[in-house]
Each structure stands twice: as C-alpha cells, then as structure tokens.
MIVEX-952520 format. One line per 3 residues: number of its first residue (from 1); for each residue x, y, z of C-alpha. Coordinates in pm, 1 decimal. Each point is the difference from the previous one (the first is absolute). Layout:
REM MIVEX-952520
NUM = X,Y,Z  ...;
***
This chain:
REM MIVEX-952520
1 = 0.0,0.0,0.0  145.6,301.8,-80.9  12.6,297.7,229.0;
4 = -226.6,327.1,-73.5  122.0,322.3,-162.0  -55.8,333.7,145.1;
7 = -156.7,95.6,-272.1  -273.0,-238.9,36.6  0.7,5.0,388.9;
10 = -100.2,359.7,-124.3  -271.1,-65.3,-257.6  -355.2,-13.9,71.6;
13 = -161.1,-283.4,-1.3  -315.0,-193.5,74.7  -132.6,-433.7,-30.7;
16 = -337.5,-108.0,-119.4  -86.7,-292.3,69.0  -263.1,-81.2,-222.6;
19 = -125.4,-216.0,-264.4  -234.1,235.0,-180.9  149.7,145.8,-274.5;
22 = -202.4,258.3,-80.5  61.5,151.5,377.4  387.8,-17.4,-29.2;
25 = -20.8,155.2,-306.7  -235.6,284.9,127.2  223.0,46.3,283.8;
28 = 348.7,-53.3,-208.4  -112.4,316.4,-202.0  -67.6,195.0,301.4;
31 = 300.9,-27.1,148.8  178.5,91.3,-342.4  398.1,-61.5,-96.6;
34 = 149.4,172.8,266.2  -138.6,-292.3,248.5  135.2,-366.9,27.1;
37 = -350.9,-181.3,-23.6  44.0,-405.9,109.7  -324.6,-199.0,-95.2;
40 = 31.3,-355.5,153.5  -301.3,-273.7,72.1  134.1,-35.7,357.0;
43 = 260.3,158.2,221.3  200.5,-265.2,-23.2  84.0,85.5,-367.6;
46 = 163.4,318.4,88.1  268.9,-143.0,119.7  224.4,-28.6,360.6;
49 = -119.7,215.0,284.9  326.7,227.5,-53.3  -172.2,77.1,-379.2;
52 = -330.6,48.2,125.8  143.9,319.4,259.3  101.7,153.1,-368.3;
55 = -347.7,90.5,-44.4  -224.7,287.5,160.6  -304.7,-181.3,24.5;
58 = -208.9,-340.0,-58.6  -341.9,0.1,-190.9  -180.0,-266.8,72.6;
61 = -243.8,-107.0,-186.9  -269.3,-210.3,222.7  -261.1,-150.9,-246.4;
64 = 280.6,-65.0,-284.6  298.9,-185.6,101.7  167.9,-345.2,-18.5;
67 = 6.6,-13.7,362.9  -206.7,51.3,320.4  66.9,369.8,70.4;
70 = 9.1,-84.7,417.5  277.2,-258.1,-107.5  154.9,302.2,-194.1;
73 = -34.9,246.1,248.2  106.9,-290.4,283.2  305.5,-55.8,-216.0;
76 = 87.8,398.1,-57.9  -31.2,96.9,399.9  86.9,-317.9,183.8;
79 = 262.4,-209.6,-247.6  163.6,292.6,-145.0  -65.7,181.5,283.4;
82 = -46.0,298.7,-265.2  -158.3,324.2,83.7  -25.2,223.6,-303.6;
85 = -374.0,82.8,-45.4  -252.1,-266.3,-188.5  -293.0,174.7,-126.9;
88 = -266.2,-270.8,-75.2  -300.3,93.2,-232.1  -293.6,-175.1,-149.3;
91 = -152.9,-381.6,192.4  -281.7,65.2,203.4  -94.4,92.7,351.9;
94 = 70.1,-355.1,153.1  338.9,4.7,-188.5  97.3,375.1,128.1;
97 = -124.2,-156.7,342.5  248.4,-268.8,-19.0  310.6,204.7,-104.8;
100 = -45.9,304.5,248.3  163.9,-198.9,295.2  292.8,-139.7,-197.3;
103 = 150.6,346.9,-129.3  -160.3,152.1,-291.9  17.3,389.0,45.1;
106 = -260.1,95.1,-216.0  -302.0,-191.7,-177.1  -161.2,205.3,-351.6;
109 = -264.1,-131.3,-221.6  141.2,-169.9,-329.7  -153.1,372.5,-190.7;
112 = 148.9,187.7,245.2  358.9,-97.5,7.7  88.1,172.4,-355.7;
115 = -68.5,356.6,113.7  178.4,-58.2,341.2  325.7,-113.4,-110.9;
118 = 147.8,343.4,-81.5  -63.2,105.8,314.1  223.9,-293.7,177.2;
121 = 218.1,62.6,-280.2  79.9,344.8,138.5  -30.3,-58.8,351.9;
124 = 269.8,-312.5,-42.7  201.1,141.9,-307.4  255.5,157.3,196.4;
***
C-alpha cells in the first residue's frame, strides 16, 4: 500500500456508497471536478481504514446498497473505529430508526440529499 501524498491528504473528497446509479451520478455532478467523488456498493470497497480518513464525508445510501447499512455504519464507527461524518439519506422511518444509535450524523430523504450536498461541501471543504 502506498503511502498518501499531501496533495491528496489536501483534496476534498467524499464516498457514496450506493448502488443507484442515477443518484451517484446526480450527486457526482454536484460536487463537480474540483472534488474527489468515491462511489462504492459497500464501505468495504473503499479501501483500508487509513484510505477511508482521506475523505471528508460518507453518503450513505440506506434503501440502495449491497449491504445492510447498520452493518455499514457498525463497520465505519466500531471496526474502523472511523469518525469522519456519514450522512445517510433515503430508507424509511424504521431504517432511519435503526441507524440513529449506531452513528449516522444526519438522515435526508433520497430527494433531498441533491440540494444539501453543497452545503456540507462548504462547511467540510476546508
């Protein structure tokens, strides 16, 4: 594994984890060139722990992914011990119910997540 650059320790970043297409892509243009936009079915396919800290935030998708997003969220705060935000949007009410306790910072509805982004983008852009 190599070891990261400056240069991207400085470059702003963000995961999806998703498998709907159409929302990565409608978030992917939001977030333009001058972000480093990782789309992945599961957290696991973003790599080591070490490469996950690269990014500013997690988007997790909880209706559309390859796996259980309490296992994902269990995985990001407990395994990885990782605490860079994870912003979950979409599932329903008995899904948001069941990822509240295990670290999700803030739950949006799937048409709602679009027109949020640029604020986190700004508020975690530094």
């Amino acid at each position: 594994m190599s070891e990261p650059t400056i240069n991207r320790r400085l470059q702003p970043g963000f995961i999806i984890v998703t498998t709907d297409e159409g929302a990565a892509r409608d978030l992917k243009e939001v977030a333009g060139e001058d972000w480093q936009v990782e789309v992945v079915p599961s957290i696991e396919e973003a790599g080591e722990w070490n490469e996950i800290l690269l990014y500013r935030f997690i988007l997790l998708d909880l209706a559309q992914s390859a796996a259980d997003p309490v296992e994902q969220l269990q995985r990001i705060r407990r395994e990885y011990m990782i605490n860079t935000p994870v912003l979950g949007f979409g599932g329903t009410k008995e899904v948001w119910d069941r990822v509240r306790p295990e670290g999700v910072d803030r739950l949006f509805e799937r048409e709602e997540i679009v027109g949020k982004l640029p604020e986190f983008m700004a508020a975690l852009g530094w």
